[in-house]
Structure formats: structure tokens, C-alpha cells
C-alpha positions in Angstrom: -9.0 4.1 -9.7 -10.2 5.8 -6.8 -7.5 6.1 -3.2 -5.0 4.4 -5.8 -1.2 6.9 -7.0 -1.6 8.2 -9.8 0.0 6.2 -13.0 -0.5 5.0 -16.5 -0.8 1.4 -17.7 0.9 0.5 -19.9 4.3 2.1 -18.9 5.7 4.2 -21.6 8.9 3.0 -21.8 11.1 -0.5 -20.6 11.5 1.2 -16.9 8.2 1.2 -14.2 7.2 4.2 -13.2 7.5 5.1 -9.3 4.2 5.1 -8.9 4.0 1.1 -10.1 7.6 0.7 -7.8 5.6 2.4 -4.7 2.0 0.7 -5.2 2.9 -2.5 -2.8 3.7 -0.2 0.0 0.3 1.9 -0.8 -1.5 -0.8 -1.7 -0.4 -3.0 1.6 -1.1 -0.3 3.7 -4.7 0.4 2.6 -5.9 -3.4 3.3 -4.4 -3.8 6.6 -3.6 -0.5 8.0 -1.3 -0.1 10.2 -1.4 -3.4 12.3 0.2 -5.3 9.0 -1.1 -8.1 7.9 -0.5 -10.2 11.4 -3.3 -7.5 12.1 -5.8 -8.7 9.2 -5.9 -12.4 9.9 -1.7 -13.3 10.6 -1.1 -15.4 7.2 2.6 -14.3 6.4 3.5 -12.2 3.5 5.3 -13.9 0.9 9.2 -14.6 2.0 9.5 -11.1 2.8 7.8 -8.8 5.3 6.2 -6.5 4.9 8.3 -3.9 6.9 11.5 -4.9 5.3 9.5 -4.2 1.5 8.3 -0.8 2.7 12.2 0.0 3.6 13.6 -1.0 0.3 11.0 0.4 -1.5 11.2 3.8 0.3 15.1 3.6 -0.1 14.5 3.1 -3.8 12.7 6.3 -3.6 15.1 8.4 -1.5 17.9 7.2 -3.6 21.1 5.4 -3.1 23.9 6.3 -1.0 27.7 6.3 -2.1 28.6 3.1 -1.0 25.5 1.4 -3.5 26.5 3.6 -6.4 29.9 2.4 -6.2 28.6 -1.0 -5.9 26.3 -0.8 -8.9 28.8 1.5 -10.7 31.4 -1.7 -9.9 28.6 -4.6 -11.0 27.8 -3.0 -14.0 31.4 -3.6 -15.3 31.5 -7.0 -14.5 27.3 -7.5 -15.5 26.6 -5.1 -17.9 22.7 -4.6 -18.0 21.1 -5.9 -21.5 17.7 -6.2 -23.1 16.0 -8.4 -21.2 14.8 -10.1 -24.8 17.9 -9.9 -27.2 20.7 -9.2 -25.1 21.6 -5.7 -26.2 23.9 -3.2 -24.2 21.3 -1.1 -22.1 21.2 1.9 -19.6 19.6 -0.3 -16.9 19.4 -3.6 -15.6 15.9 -5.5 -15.6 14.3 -3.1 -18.6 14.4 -4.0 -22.6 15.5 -1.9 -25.6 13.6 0.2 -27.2 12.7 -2.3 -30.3 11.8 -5.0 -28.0 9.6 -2.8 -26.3 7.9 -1.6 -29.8 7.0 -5.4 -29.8 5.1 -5.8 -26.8 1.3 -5.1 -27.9 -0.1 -4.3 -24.1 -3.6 -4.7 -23.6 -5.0 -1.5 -23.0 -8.7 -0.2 -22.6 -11.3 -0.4 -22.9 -11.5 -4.0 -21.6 -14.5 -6.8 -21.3 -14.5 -6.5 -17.3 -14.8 -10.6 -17.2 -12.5 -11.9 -19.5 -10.0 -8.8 -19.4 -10.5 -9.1 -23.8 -9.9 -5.9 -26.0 -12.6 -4.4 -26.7 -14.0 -2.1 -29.8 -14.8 0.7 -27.8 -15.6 2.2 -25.1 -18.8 1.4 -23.4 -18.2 2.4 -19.8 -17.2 1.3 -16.8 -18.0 -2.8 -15.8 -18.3 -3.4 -19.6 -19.2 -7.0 -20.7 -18.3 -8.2 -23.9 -20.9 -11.0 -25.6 -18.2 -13.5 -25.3 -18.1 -13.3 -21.3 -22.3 -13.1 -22.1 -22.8 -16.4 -23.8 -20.3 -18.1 -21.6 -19.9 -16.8 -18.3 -16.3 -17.6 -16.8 -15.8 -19.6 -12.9 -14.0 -16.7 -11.8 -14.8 -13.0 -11.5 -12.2 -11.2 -13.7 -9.4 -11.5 -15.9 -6.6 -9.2 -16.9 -3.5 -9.5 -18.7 -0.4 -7.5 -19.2 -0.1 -7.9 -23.1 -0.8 -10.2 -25.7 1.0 -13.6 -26.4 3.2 -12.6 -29.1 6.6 -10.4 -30.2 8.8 -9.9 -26.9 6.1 -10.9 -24.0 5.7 -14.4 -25.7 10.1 -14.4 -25.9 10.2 -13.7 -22.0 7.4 -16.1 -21.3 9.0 -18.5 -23.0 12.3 -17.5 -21.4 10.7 -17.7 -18.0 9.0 -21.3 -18.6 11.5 -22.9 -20.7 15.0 -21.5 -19.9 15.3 -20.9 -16.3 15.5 -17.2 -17.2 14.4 -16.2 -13.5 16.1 -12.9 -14.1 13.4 -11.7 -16.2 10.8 -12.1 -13.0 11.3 -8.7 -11.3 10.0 -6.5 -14.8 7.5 -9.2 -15.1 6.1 -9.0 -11.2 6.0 -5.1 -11.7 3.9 -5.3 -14.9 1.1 -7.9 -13.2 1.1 -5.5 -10.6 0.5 -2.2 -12.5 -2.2 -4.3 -15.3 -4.0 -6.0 -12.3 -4.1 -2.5 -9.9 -8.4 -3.1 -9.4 -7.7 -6.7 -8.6 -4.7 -6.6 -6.5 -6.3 -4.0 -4.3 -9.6 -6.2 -3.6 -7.0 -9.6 -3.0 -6.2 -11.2 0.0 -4.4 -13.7 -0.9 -2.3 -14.4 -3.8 -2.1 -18.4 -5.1 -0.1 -19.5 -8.2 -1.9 -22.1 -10.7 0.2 -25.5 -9.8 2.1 -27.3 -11.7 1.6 -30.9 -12.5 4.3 -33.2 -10.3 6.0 -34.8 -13.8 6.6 -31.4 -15.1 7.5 -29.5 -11.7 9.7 -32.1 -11.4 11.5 -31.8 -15.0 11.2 -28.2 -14.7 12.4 -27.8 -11.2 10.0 -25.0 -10.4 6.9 -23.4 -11.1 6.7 -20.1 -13.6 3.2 -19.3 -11.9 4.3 -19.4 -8.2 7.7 -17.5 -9.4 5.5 -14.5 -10.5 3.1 -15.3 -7.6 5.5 -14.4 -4.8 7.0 -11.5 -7.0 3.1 -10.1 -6.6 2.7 -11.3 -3.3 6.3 -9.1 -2.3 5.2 -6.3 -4.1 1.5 -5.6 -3.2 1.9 -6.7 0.5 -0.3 -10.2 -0.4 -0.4 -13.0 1.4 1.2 -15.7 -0.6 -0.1 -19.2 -0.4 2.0 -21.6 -2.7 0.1 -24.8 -1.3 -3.4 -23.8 -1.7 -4.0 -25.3 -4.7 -2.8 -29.1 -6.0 -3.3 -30.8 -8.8 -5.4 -33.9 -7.7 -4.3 -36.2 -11.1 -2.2 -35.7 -14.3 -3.2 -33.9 -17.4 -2.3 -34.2 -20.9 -0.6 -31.5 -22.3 -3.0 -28.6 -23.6 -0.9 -27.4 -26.2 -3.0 -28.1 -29.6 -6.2 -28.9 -27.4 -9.6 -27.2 -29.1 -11.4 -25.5 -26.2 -13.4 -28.1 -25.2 -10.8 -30.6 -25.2 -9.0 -28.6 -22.9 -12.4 -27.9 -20.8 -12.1 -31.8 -20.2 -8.9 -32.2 -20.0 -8.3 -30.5 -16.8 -12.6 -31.2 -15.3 -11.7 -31.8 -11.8 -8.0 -32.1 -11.7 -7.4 -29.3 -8.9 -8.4 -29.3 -5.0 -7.5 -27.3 -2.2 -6.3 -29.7 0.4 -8.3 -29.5 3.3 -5.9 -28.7 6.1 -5.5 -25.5 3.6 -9.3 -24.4 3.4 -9.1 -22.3 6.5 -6.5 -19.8 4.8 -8.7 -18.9 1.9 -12.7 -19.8 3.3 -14.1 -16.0 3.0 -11.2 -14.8 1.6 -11.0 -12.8 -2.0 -8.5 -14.9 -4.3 -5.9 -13.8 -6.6 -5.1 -16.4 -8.9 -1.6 -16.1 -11.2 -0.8 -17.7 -14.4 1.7 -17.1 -17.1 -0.9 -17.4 -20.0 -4.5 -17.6 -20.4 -5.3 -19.4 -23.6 -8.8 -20.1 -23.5 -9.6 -19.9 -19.6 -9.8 -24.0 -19.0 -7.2 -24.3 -16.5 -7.5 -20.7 -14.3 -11.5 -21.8 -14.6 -10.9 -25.1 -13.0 -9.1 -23.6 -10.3 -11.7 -20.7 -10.0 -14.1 -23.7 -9.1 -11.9 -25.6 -6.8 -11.4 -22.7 -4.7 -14.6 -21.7 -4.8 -15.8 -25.5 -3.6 -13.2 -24.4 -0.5 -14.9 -21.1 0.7 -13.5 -18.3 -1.0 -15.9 -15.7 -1.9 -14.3 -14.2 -4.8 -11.4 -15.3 -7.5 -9.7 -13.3 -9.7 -7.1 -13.7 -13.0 -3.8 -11.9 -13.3 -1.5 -13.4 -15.8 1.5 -12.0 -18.0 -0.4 -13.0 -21.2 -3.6 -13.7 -23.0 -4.0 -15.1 -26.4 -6.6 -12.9 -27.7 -8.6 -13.3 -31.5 -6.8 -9.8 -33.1 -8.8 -11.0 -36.2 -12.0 -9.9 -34.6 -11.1 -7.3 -32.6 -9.9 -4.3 -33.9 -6.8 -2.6 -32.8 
């Protein structure tokens, strides 16, 4: 993509490339120049400034000194790093083995430019495929880091269901480097909420977890309370599409003392898993309802048809 580092999606091996690790600081400093963000409309990046990312990403560049290799050298004796997925002695921390990482089908291009789907071929760039055609999505574009199966369905599920938080960091630098095009074009970043029974069972919320991981990374604005769920939903595990269509109709809202942070604004919404687009779509239309002019998908992974798309 055009002003953008050079890299490659998806990463050819369980590490990110420096290009992924130094996109925030690029990527921050093309939208708001060099007044910052305070500069660009004063909404607060994530929990971390912007200034202080910049340093540690540009000391992850220049390298560490003696006093951190000893450190790491010291910590990797007491932690040693494992896969990520199975738990199997590695050279790095936050990275998987090399069989776990055979198991991850990325989605690659070319790509429906909607719905972020695989697609046969190649038929240039904004390519529509007659899925996004017939049924037009609420929000402008999806995309997905891999698949929902082998190792990226283990560490969603490890993420969701296990308080494995220490699988976030790999996961925030993937969404980054798969949604490049729409993290560029966001201004603020906003996790799908969770419903208040479950938040409350769970303790937190896998979406706003890799929300603020993007927002930290990319030099977004992260807004945690834009959206809220206005009533309770059933589960949509085993829901048919329109089920789920129904299920969640009108079950999100953007509060209003929140409108002014997002009215005009281009929206990047995060989700773990996009299953059939019912739940990110309902959001895309609350927001929308509040004044944002454009909302885009980035989620972990997407349950695609393989039967009908070829490999």
C-alpha cells in the first residue's frame, strides 16, 4: 500500500517482522503529524502515549542494552518462552513452534474488499465478491487475520475462555499487519462489547483486550465506552444466520454523552471472530446512527465456507 514500510502479510514465520513492530510509530505519525494526536482532535491514545510507544518501539529497534539482556537472559531461566499453543520449549517468548504455525491457514489475497472472504482469483484491486453483491454488509470492510480453525481457533479460545492474556501481544501485532489499509484510514479504535452477565462471569472483554493492543500499536485512539449493549442476547453459538440477524436487531447504542468522540470520525471496530457478520453489523449501524462516517472490521478470525472457495 502506498506511504506504508515495506512488509509481507502473512508473516513467514511465529516472529513479526520489524516492519509490522515499527508500523504504529509510522502509521501514528502519518495521521497526526507531528502535533500527536492532542493535535488531531485531543482523544487520548489508548493507556499509553504515544511518545512513550515511539521510545520503546525505537529501543526495540536499536537493540537492548547490557543491563536488559542480562534481565531477559535471567527471566528466561526462571520463564522459559514456549509455544504460545502447545507449550513447547521455544527460542522466543510471545511466538509459536513451527508446527503450530503450519496450522494457522492465514487469509491471504486476493480478498472480497467487503467481507475480507478468500477469493478464487485475482480480479483487481476493490474486488467484490457476489456474496457482499446480494447482501451488502452495515459496515465498509472486513478483514481477518486467519481462519477459525487449527492453532488461531486454540488461541482464540485461549484468549476468551482461559484468561490466557499472554497470548494478546502476537495477536495485536497480527490485526495490525492483516488490517494495514484499515488501520491507516481509522481514527478511532472501539472493541464490540460484551454483554454485562458474561463481562461479569468472564471478568473482561477479549475484544477490548485486542482493541487497546491495536489502539497502543497503531497510535489509535481507544474508546472502550463507545459502544453498549442496550439489552441481553441469547447466545449465538448454533444460531442460523438469520437467527442471529434477530437476535442481536437493536441490542447496541452509543450513549449519547459518547457521540461527540466518534460523529465524523472513521471507526475501527475489533472482534475476536466474525461468524456470519450479525453482531459487528449491528454495531456498524449503531455507530453509524451516532455520526461516524465510516466503520470498518478487523478481527483475529473469520469462519469462512472452504467448501466453496478454493484454496
Amino acid at each position: 500500500m502506498r506511504g506504508l514500510p515495506k512488509s509481507k502479510w502473512p508473516p513467514r514465520d511465529g516472529k513479526s517482522s520489524l516492519a509490522a513492530l515499527n508500523s504504529g510509530a509510522f502509521l501514528a505519525r502519518k495521521r497526526f503529524g507531528a502535533g500527536g494526536p492532542e493535535a488531531a482532535g485531543g482523544c487520548e491514545v489508548s493507556e499509553t502515549s504515544l511518545d512513550e510507544n515511539t521510545d520503546q518501539l525505537t529501543a526495540a529497534t536499536l537493540g537492548p542494552g547490557l543491563f536488559r539482556r542480562v534481565f531477559t537472559a535471567l527471566s528466561d531461566l526462571v520463564m522459559p518462552p514456549v509455544c504460545l499453543v502447545c507449550r513447547t520449549p521455544i527460542g522466543s517468548h510471545d511466538a509459536l513452534c513451527a508446527g503450530c504455525w503450519r496450522e494457522i491457514d492465514f487469509i491471504r489475497p486476493p480478498l472480497c474488499d467487503r467481507l475480507g472472504i478468500p477469493l478464487p482469483f485475482d480480479a483487481g484491486e476493490g474486488a467484490v465478491s457476489a456474496a457482499a453483491v446480494a447482501d451488502p454488509p452495515s459496515y465498509d470492510r472486513a478483514r481477518a487475520v486467519a481462519a477459525h480453525t487449527g492453532s488461531m481457533r486454540t488461541l482464540v479460545h485461549a484468549l476468551k475462555f482461559h484468561d490466557r492474556h499472554d497470548v494478546r501481544r502476537l495477536l495485536g501485532k497480527w490485526l495490525v499487519e492483516a488490517g494495514r489499509e484499515l488501520v491507516l484510514d481509522a481514527d478511532v479504535v472501539v472493541p464490540v462489547p460484551l454483554a454485562r452477565r458474561r463481562l461479569v462471569m468472564r471478568r473482561f472483554n477479549q475484544a477490548a483486550i485486542l482493541a487497546r493492543e491495536v489502539g497502543q500499536l497503531a497510535g489509535i485512539c481507544y474508546e472502550p465506552l463507545t459502544l453498549e449493549r442496550t439489552r441481553a442476547t441469547a447466545s449465538q453459538v448454533g444460531l442460523s444466520r438469520g437467527a442471529r440477524q434477530r437476535n442481536v436487531a437493536g441490542a447496541f447504542a452509543v450513549p449519547p454523552r459518547r457521540e461527540a468522540r466518534i460523529r465524523g470520525r472513521n471507526i475501527l471496530l475489533i472482534d475476536d471472530v466474525i461468524t456470519t457478520g450479525s453482531t459487528v453489523g449491528a454495531c456498524a449501524r449503531a455507530l453509524r446512527r451516532a455520526g461516524a462516517t465510516r466503520v470498518d472490521v478487523l478481527a483475529l478470525a473469520l469462519v469462512t465456507d472452504r467448501a466453496v472457495i478454493p484454496s
